[in-house]
N, C-alpha and C positions, 0 to 999 in steps of 0.2 A: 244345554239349559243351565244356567246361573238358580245357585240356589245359598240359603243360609244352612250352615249346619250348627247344629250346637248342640253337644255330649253329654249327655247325663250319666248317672251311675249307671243305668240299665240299659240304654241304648243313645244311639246317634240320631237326633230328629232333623229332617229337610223341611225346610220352608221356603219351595219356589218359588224363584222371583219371576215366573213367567209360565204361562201355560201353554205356549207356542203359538196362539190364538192372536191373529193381524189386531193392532189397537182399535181400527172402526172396521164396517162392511163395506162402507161408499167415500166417494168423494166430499157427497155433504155430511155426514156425520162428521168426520174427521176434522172438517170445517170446523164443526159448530164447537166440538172437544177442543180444539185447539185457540178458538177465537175467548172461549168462558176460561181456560183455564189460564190461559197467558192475559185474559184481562184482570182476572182475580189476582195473576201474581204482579203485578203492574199496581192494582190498586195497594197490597201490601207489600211493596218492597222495601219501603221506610220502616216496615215494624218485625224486626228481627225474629219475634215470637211469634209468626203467624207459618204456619206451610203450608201450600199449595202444592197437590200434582196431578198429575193426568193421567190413567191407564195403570192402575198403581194395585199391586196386592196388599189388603189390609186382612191383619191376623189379630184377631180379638183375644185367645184366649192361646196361654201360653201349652204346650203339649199339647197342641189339636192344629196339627195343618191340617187340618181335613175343611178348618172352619175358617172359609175363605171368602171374600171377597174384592172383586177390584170395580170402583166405581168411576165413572169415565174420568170425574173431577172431584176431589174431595179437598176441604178447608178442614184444616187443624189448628184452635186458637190454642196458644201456650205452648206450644212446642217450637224451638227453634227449626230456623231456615240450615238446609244443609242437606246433601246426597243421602239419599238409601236406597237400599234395592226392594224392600218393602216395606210395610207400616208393622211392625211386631211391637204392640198396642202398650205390655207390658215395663217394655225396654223407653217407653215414652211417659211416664208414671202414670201410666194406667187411662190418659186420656184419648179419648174416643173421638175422632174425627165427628164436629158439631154439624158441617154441612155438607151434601153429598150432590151431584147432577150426574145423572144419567139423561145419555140420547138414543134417541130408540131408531132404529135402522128395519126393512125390511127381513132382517135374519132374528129379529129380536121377538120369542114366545113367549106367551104371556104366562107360562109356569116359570119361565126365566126369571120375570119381572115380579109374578107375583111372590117367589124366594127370595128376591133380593129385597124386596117391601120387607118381609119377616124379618129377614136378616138386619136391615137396618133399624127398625123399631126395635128389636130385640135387643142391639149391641148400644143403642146412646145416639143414634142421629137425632140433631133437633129441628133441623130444617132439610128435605128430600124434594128435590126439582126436578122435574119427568117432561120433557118435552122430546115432541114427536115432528120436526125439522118435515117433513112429507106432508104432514097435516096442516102443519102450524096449530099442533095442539098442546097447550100446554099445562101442566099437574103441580100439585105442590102441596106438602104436607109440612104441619109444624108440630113441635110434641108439648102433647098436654094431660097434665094427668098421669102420666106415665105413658102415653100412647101418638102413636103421629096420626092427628088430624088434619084432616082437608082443609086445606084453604081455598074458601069459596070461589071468593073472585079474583085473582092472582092477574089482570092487566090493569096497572095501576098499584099494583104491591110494591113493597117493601120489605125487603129481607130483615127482618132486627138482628142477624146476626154479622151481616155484609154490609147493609148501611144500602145496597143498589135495588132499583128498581126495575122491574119487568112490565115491559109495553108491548102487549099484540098490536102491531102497527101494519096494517094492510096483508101483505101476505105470510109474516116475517115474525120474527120476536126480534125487540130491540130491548138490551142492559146498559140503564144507564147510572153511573159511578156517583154518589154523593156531590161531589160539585157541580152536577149536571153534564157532563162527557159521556158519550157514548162508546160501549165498546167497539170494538173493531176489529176486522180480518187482519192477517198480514197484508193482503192485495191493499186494504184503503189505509195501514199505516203506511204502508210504501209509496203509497202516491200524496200522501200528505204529507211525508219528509220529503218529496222531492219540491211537493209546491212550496213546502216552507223552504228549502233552500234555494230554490227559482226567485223564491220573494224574499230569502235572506240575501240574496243574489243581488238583487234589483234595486235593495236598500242599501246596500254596501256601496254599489255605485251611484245610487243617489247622493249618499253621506261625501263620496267622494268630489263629487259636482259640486256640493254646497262646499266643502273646503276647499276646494280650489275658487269658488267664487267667494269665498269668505276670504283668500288669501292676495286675491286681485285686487277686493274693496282696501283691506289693509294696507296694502302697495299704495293704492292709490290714496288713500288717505295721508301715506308717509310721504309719498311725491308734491299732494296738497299742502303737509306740516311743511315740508323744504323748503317751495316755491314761496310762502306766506315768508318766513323766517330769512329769505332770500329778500323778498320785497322790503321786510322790516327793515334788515342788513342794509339794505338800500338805498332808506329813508332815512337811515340814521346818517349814514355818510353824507348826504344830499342835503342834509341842518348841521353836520359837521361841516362840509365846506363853504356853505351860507355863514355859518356864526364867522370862519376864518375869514371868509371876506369883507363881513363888515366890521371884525377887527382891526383888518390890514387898511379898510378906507377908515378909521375912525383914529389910528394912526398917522397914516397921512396928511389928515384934515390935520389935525392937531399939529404935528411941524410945520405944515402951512401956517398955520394960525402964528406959530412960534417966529415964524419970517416974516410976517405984518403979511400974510397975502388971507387975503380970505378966501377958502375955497369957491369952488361955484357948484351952483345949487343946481341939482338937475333943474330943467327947464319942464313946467308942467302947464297942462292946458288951460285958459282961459276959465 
């Protein structure tokens, strides 16, 4: 077992980074842990002072591992992005993870849940999300007054501190991100980078169809400009050896003229 240590004058204190306890009970818990928390760290990756984690021990109060929590997913605004092995709340100037989601699994008691309620009211959560993935039931408290209150109607919410919204949408909970996006599993990102590159695929060789028919019209436009510039060439020579002719007979005439003969005049119709 991975742990912190750190020495004081009087003794040596442990702060395990793990209680040897599997991250979820099920298949869908671990889903739903994994789908909130990699959405959440997706929706903040551009802002350096946000951290997201999953499965994570958070220690409130410095010389007390006894006083422990780890919450499936927790958001921490102002603290920089970067590895730890737990939250030692202290060593982060004192700032308390603002949002917290728990999922509740079959193994999960309700003294369990109801100490972790304490726990997080007590330590600074402002916004606690409880969904029950089996039920499609889902909880949510915001802190007021000094205390975490219920939020009545939580389909159609809005986090004020996420910016995302929660929809009971038939059997299911859907989160969807301020630009209107929907989170997602790994299975439906996976299938939606292959259709976007199926469809980045398909536009590549469209893009390549149009330039190669984009490069046949220009051929053939430049075969057009030749043939034209060809004809002109043509034209020109064709009034260049018309003017020499009636040069050379206008010549002619004239030394006739100069011999006393007079030329003869074409012969023209009646």
């Amino acid at each position: 077992m991975m742990a912190v240590q750190i020495r004081t004058l009087e003794k040596e204190i442990v702060y395990p980074e793990s209680d040897g306890k599997p991250m979820a009970d099920n298949t869908l818990q671990f889903r739903w842990i994994v789908t909130i928390e990699g959405g959440l760290d997706a929706l903040f990756a551009q802002d350096p002072n946000v951290f997201v984690a999953g499965d994570f021990f958070w220690y409130p109060v410095e010389g007390r591992p006894d006083i422990r929590v780890a919450p499936d997913v927790l958001v921490v605004f102002g603290r920089p992005k970067g590895d730890r092995g737990s939250y030692l709340q202290w060593r982060e100037e004192g700032i308390a993870p603002q949002v917290v989601f728990e999922i509740l699994s079959p193994g999960n008691t309700i003294t369990e849940m109801t100490r972790k309620f304490a726990f997080y009211e007590r330590y600074g959560v402002e916004e606690y999300y409880l969904y029950d993935p089996d039920r499609n039931e889902l909880s949510g408290w915001r802190r007021a007054e000094g205390l975490l209150q219920t939020i009545e109607t939580l389909s159609g919410w809005t986090s004020p501190r996420l910016g995302i919204r929660f929809e009971i949408e038939g059997d299911t909970l859907q989160l969807y991100r301020p630009d209107g996006a929907r989170f997602e599993t790994f299975v439906e990102i996976s299938e939606r980078a292959a259709r976007e590159h199926t469809y980045a695929e398909l536009e590549r060789q469209r893009a390549e169809v149009e330039r190669a028919r984009a490069n046949q019209e220009r051929e053939h436009a430049e075969q057009e400009r030749a043939r034209a510039n060809q004809e002109r060439e043509r034209a020109e020579a064709e009034r260049a050896r018309a003017n020499q002719e009636r040069e050379r007979a206008e010549r002619l005439a004239a030394q006739l003229r100069a011999l006393g003969v007079e030329p003869e005049r074409e012969s023209q119709d009646p």
